[in-house]
C-alpha positions, 0 to 999 in steps of 0.5 A: 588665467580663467574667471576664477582665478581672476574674480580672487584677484578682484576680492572672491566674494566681497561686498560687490556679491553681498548686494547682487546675491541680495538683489538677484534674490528678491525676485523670489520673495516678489514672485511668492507674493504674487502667486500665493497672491492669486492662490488666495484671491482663488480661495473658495469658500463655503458658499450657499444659494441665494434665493430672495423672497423665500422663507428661511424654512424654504431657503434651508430645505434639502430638497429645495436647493441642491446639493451642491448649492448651484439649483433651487426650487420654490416646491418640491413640484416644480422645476429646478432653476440655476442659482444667480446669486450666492451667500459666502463665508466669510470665516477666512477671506472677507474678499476673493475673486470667487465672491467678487465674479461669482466663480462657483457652480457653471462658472467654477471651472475659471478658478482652474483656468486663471491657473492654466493661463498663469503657468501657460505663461510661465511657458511662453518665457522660454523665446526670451530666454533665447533673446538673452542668450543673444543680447545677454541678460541685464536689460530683459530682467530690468524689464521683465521686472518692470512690466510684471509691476504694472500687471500687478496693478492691473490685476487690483483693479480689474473686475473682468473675468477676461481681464484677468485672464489675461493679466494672469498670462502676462504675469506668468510670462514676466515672473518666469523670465525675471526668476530664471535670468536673476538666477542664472545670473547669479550662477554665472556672477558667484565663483564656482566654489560658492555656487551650491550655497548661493544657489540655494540661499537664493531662495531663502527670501521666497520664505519670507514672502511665503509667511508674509502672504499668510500675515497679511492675509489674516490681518486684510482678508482681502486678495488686493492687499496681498498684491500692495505686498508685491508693489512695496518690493518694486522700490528696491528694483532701481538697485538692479541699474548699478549692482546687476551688470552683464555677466563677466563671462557671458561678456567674454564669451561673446568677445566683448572684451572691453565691457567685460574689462569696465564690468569686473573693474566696476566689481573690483572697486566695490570690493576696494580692490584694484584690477589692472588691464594686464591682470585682465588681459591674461583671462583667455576663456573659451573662445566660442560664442553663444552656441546653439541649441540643437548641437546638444541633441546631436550628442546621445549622452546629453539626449538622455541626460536633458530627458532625465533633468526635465522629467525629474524638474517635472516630478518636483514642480508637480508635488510642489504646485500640487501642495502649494495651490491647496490652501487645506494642504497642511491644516484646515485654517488656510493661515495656517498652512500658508503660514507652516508652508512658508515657515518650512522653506526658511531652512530648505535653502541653508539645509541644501546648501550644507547637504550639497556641500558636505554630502555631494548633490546626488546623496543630498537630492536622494536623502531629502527626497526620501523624507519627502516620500515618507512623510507624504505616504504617512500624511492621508492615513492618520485622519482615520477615525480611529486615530483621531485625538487632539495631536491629530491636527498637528500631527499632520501639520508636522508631515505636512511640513516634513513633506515640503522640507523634503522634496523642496530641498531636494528641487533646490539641489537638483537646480543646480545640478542641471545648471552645473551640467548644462555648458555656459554656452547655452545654459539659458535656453536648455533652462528655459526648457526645463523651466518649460516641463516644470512650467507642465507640471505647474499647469495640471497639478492643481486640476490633477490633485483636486481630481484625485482627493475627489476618487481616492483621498490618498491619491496625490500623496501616493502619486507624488511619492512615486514621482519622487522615488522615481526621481531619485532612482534615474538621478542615481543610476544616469547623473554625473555628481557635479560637486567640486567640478568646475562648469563646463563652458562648452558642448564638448565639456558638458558631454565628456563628463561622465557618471563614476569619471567625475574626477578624471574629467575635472584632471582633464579640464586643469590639464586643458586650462594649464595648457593655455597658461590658466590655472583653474583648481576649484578650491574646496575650501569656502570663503568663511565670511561669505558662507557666514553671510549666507548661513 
């Protein structure tokens, strides 16, 4: 017997993985939060010299400020002097991190840095997925979790430039590690043949999050009321003490049989269903523990195929932090965007779902991408002049919106396409380095996108575009299709399946479970009430 056949035994997907599915999942609506948080306390707004004790005559002169708003002069005689003080707009945004430390002019570029730091951190993560690999993951999410809290406070009152660098390190380091162990968690947790649906839905929440951001921005107008946000989600976090426990499999791999035994008979009686120690004792996984990293790059196939899985985590982090940090992304009215952007992610996680499901995740990842790529070549061009009209605004609301259903959905198939390739034995830490180039990609795009508008106002669209195409065609032409195919547990699993011999391998892994008296046939046909649930 394996852990599926097992895991029907203790009710499939029943109650026990309603409340995880929602627990593990908040994460997402935590973390939106808090970065669309930092995007807006970073939002810069139009701003203006302040010269006192001039005349307005004098204070409106072109030739007496500069251009960009950072010099004056009291004559066209004398010499120029930095501008100290500033008026700003207050269309938007009634309070920022730019009005509020003056990050304009010769100190603008700490608006770029408070990034850098934030996504550096998000790097810094990948040591404690290693730990987790190790010592297993319930006990860094429950912390990690509870630290990125109290950096939230810190963040709200700090009125330090330093402090917030430091704080938007920190914060990086704990979203990163919370997000990738809830859901690497709930792969492990949810029975194969639900996983491409729980997996995308997980982030249906981030959704959520997104347009309540833009809400109470537009009610506040004040970045430190967006973080409240954050701090309301932390009460439902004491669930993770009773309803996010080691992982089962995890457990077994490690040969800790007998809290495996007190996990899945904890899970069992949520489902009011009964396991008995007989029952429990026929499970006989793998008997391999926790392996090593490096034993993946020893195998060419999985050198290759790990290039290919970052490089196209990469490309998909890129367009998405690229779009995502541009508050004009989609309309001029930063409400708007934020609001439409969030808006456009509440159907990426069902729309995968089905699409993986029904289409396979190669074909999925290819089609939505190719949407993606359209709307984003199109989207620069209809601001000509020649087409402008009443419809134009909106025109580029609905390509804007078109753009990020594509390749947001594509990166939720593709995520589990590299956890469906990556063996259990070292999934968290080959992850982790994906994570690491997503976390790359995080970290240059802003600065890349700003740059790009500056020479050539279709360049991020063109070079997101490429990115994706690129994406697709390596997806095509080197990745295994994973759909219906149980998870390889081992190094030797994971490398022995192959591109266009998907349904020998998994022949070969019901032979291999048969002949250690298991049965493991990865139904086709999903549990209705979950899928309900998740639909």
């Amino acid at each position: 017997m394996d852990y599926e056949h097992l895991n029907a035994k203790i009710g499939g997907c029943g109650l026990f993985h309603y409340i995880s599915f929602m627990t593990l999942s908040i994460t997402t609506f935590k973390y939106v939060v808090e970065f669309q948080g930092l995007t807006f306390a970073l939002y810069e707004p139009k701003f203006s010299c302040l010269v006192k004790n001039i005349s307005s005559t004098i204070r409106n002169s072109t030739n007496l400020i500069s251009k960009d708003q950072c010099q004056y002069r009291l004559s066209v005689n004398d010499s120029w002097n930095k501008c100290d003080q500033w008026t700003f707009e207050k269309r938007f945004m009634r309070n920022t991190l730019i009005n509020e430390l003056n990050l304009v002019c010769d100190r603008a570029f700490y608006r770029e840095l408070i990034f850098t730091t934030f996504f550096v951190g998000c790097l810094f993560s990948f040591p404690f997925s290693i730990l987790s690999d190790s010592i297993g993951k319930r006990l860094l999410l429950i912390v990690s979790i509870f630290l990125s809290t109290i950096i939230t406070i810190g963040q709200m009152v700090s009125y330090q430039i330093w402090q917030q660098l430091v704080l938007s390190f920190v914060s990086g380091v704990c979203k990163s590690v919370y997000v990738s162990l809830a859901y690497t968690t709930l792969i492990e947790i949810i029975p194969v043949s639900h996983i491409d649906l729980a997996a995308t839905n997980f982030w249906n929440l981030y959704s959520f999050g997104y347009m309540s951001v833009a809400l109470f921005a537009y009610i506040f107008r004040s970045w430190r009321q967006i973080y409240i946000l954050s701090l309301i989600t932390s009460i439902f976090y004491v669930l993770y003490f009773w309803f996010v426990p080691e992982t089962p499999r995890w457990l077994m791999l490690n040969k800790r049989r007998n809290e495996a035994f007190k996990t899945m008979s904890f899970i069992a009686k949520i489902n009011k269903c009964t396991l008995n120690k007989e029952e429990f004792n026929k499970w006989k996984p793998i008997q391999q523990v926790t392996g090593k990293f490096w034993n993946l790059l020893k195998h060419k196939t999985m050198i290759y195929r790990f290039l290919i899985l970052n490089f196209a985590g990469w490309a998909f982090s890129f367009a998405y932090i690229g779009s995502a940090t541009d508050l004009t992304f989609a309309s001029e009215n930063i409400f708007i965007t934020t609001f439409v952007m969030g808006l456009v992610e509440l159907p990426t996680g069902p729309l995968s779902g089905i699409m993986a499901n029904k289409l396979g995740r190669k074909k999925s990842v290819s089609a939505l991408s190719g949407l993606g790529i359209i709307c984003l070549i199109i989207m620069p061009f209809i601001e000509a002049d020649s087409l402008k009209s009443v419809w134009q605004p909106w025109l580029k609301v609905c390509l804007a919106m078109g753009a990020k259903l594509g390749f947001s959905s594509a990166w939720l198939i593709f995520d589990i396409i590299t956890n469906e390739l990556i063996p259990t034995t070292d999934r968290n830490t080959a992850m982790s380095l994906v994570y690491i180039t997503v976390g790359l990609g995080s970290i240059f795009a802003p600065m890349i996108h700003s740059v790009l508008l500056q020479f050539y106002f279709a360049g991020p669209f063109l070079l997101y575009s490429l990115l994706l195409l690129i994406t697709v065609v390596l997806v095509f032409a080197f990745i295994p299709e994973t759909h219906h195919l149980p998870v390889p547990q081992t190094i030797e699993q994971a490398v022995s399946l192959l591109i266009h011999k998907e349904q020998e391998w998994k022949m070969d892994m019901i032979q291999q479970a048969e002949k250690l008296g298991m049965v493991h046939r990865p139904s086709k046909q999903l549990d209705t009430e979950f899928d309900k649930f998740l639909l």
